[in-house]
DODO-167446 format. One record per residue (C-alpha): residue in one letter; x, y, z. Coordinates in steps of 0.001 Angstrom, whole numbers, plus 500000, padded with zeros to 6 digits. Each point is the difference from the previous one (the first is absolute). Example, Ala and Ser with C-alpha at 12.3 -4.5 7.8 and 13.67 -1.06 7.14 Angstrom:
residues 2
A512300495500507800S501370503440499340
This chain:
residues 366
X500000500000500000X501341503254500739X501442502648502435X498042502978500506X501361503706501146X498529503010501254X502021502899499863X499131503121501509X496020500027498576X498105503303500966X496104500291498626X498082502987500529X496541501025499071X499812504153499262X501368501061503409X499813496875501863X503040497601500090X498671496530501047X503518498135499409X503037500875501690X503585499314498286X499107496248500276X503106497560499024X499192496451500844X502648497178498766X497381496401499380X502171497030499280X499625497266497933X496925497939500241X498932501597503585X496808500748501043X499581503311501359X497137501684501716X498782503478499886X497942500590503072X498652503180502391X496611502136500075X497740501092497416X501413503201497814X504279499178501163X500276499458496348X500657496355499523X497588499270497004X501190503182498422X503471498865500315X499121496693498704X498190502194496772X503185501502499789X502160496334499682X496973499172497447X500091502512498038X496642501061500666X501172503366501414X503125502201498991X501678500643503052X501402503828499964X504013499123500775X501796496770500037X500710496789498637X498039496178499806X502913497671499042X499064496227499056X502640497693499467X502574502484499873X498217501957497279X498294503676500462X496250499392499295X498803503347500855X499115501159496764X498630496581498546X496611499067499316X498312497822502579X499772496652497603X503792500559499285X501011500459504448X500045496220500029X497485500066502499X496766498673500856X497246501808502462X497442498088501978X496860502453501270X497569500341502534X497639499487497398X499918496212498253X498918502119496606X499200496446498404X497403500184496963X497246498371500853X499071498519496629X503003498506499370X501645496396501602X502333499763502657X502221498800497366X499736503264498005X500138501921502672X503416498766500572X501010499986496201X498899503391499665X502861501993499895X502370497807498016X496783499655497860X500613504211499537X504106498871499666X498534498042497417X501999496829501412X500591496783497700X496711497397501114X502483497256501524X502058502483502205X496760502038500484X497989496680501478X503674498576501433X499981503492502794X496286499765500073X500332496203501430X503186501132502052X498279502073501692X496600498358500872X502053496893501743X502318502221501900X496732502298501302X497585496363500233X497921501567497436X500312497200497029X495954498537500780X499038503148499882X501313501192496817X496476499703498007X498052502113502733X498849503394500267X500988502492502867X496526499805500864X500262496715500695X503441500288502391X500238501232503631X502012503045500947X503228498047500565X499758498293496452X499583503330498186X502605501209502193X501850497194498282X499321500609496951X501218503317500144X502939499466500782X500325497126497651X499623502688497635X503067501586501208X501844496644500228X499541499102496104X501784503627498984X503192498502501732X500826503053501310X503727501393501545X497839501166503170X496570499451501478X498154502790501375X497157499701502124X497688502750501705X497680498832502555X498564497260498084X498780498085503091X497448503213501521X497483498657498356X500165496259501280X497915499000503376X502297499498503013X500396496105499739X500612500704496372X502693502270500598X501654497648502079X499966497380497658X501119502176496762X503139501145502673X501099496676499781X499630499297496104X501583503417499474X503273499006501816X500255496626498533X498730501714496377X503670502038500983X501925496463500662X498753498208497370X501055503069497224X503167500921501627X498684503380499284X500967503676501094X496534501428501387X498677503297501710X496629500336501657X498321502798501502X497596499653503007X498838501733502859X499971497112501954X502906499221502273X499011496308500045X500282499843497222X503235501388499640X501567498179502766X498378496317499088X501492500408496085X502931502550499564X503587499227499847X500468503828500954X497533502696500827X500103503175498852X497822502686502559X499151503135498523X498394502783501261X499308503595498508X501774499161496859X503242498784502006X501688496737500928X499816499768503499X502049496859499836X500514496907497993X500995496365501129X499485496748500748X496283499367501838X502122499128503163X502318502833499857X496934502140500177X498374497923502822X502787500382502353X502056502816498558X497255502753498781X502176503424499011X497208501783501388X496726500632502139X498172499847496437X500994496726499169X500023498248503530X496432501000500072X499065498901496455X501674496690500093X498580497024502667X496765499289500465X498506500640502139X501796503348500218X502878501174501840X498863501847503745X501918503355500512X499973500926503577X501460503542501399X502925499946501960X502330502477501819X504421499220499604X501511499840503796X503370499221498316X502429498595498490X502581497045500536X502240497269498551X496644497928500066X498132501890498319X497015502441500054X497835500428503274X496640501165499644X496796500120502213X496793499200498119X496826501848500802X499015498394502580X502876499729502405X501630496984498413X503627500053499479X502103498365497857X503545499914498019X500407499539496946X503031498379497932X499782503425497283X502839502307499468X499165503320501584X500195502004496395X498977503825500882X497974498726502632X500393501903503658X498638499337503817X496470502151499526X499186498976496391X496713498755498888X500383496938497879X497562496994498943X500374496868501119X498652497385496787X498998496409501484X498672497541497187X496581498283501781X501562496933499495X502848500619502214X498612500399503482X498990497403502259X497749499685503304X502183500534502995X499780500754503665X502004503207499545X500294502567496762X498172502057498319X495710500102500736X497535500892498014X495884499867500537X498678497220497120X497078501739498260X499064498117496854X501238495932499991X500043498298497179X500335496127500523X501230498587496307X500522496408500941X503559499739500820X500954503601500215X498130502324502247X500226504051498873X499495502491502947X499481503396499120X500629502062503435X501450503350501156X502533500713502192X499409501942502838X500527503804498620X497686498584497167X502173498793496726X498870497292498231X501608497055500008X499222496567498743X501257496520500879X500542496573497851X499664496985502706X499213496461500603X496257499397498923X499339498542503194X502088502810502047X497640500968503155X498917503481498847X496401501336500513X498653503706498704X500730503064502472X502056498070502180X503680500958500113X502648497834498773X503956500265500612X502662499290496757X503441499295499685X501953500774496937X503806499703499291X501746502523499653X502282498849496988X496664499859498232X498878503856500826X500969502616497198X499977503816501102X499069502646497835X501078503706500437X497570502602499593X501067500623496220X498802496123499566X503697498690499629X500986497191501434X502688499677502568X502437497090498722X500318497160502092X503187498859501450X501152496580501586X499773499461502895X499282496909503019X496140498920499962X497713501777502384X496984499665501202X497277502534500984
């Protein structure tokens, strides 16, 4: 397949810039994600990679070679929408065929990528039907089957599960990452959907406002975010982020008390951080346990899931905080309930949303 480089894209509309000097290296048959919130310009940048939008400075380079300028057919690239866009007259089979039917493709190659396809997406009994006739995961299928025939340097894909009930999703998450195996194919997706992005991405990229917040591996982001912006986007549920005042400073590490009273230290280097500063402590849900001494909170809403109980709670000068635990943890509603959390798993946040960089250090406990 191919490489694909970003290098320094900017796209603005009249006055408004959306993208922000944007350089992004994708290697080699990887599968990259573009994820964050609606309007942080991750299907326009996607547009831009397409060819579907000019972007106003920069460069899209496939395989080595400067496609900015090139039509989309001649990009070597294939796009996937939310939309299946199937015609509905026409077989699943000439669906498929339909753009190497426009290529005007020789019959036996034409039919040999048609067939290709259909075993490698379990569509080849269903070759003679109507979309009318398919679920949403089939025509899902066969829209991307669509894109698979066109053998394309790069597959492009924007948000083409939104449309797909939940189980559905799940389901088309899987075919989607073996789809990637199976072709040995370099792929980017957009979402808005941190699941996702963490369940089928060899790296994420997070953007927000037009700018890469940060891009890496799904676990690099999980326990190394760059920021308060992606710590809270990425984990599910979603990070808690509780207000704490610096009492110092030593070899091991940051000490902080949390609203509340509770004091802890934390293996972080100090940064720019002094005794007096207000910082935020970020503790993933699924990090704390029930214990005898720690951090309380009064349980409000309790979720029992089966083997994983959620709390959703307060601490005591009222921020939110939720817990992941046991699903047969003794909790009950408006009583109050004690966690634990270690501190090598506790990220602090200045108040510009940085994150302090942790440093190593003996295990602790709170």
């Amino acid at each position: 397949m191919a490489t694909l480089n970003l290098n320094a894209i900017t796209k603005s509309f009249g006055a408004a810039q959306v993208l922000h000097d944007i350089s992004l290296a994708i290697e080699d048959k990887e599968f990259v994600v573009f994820v964050g919130p609606s309007g942080c310009g991750k299907s326009t940048l996607l547009r831009i990679i397409a060819g579907l939008e000019e972007a106003t400075s920069g460069a899209i380079v496939i395989d080595g070679q400067d496609v900015s300028d090139e039509h989309p057919v001649d990009r070597g690239i294939s796009m996937v929408f939310q939309s299946y866009a199937l015609y509905p007259h026409l077989s699943v089979y000439e669906n498929i065929a339909f753009p190497l039917r426009v290529q005007k493709l020789g019959k036996a190659d034409l039919d040999r990528r048609v067939q290709r396809a259909a075993e490698i997406l379990q569509l080849t009994d269903k070759l003679h039907l109507k979309p009318g006739q398919l679920s949403g995961g089939q025509r899902q299928r066969v829209a991307i089957g669509r894109s698979i025939v066109r053998e394309p340097k790069v597959f492009l894909f924007d948000e083409p599960l939104s449309n797909l009930d939940a189980a559905l999703r799940g389901d088309m998450r899987v075919e989607l990452s073996q789809l990637h195996g199976s072709l040995d194919a370099t792929m980017v997706y957009v979402t808005h959907d941190q699941v996702e992005a963490m369940t089928m991405a060899d790296r994420i990229v997070v953007l927000n406002g037009g700018r890469v917040e940060q891009f890496g591996t799904p676990m690099e982001l999980y326990h190394h975010p760059a920021n308060k912006f992606v710590a809270a986007f990425i984990g599910q549920p979603n990070m808690n982020f509780v207000p704490a005042t610096v009492l110092g400073a030593d070899q091991a590490g940051l000490t902080v008390e949390l609203s509340g009273g509770h004091r802890m230290t934390l293996p972080v280097e100090p940064g720019s951080a002094r005794a007096g500063d207000k910082v935020e402590v970020g503790i993933r849900p699924e990090h704390v346990t029930v214990a005898p001494e720690g951090m309380e909170i009064s349980v409000r809403v309790l979720e029992r899931l089966g083997g994983v109980s959620i709390t959703y709670g307060e601490t005591a000068d009222g921020t939110r905080f939720c817990a992941s635990l046991p699903g047969d943890a003794p909790i009950r509603e408006g009583e109050p309930l004690t966690l634990s959390v270690a501190p090598r798993d506790c990220h602090v946040f200045q108040a510009n949303g940085d994150v302090l960089r942790r440093q190593s250090a003996p295990e602790m406990t709170a």
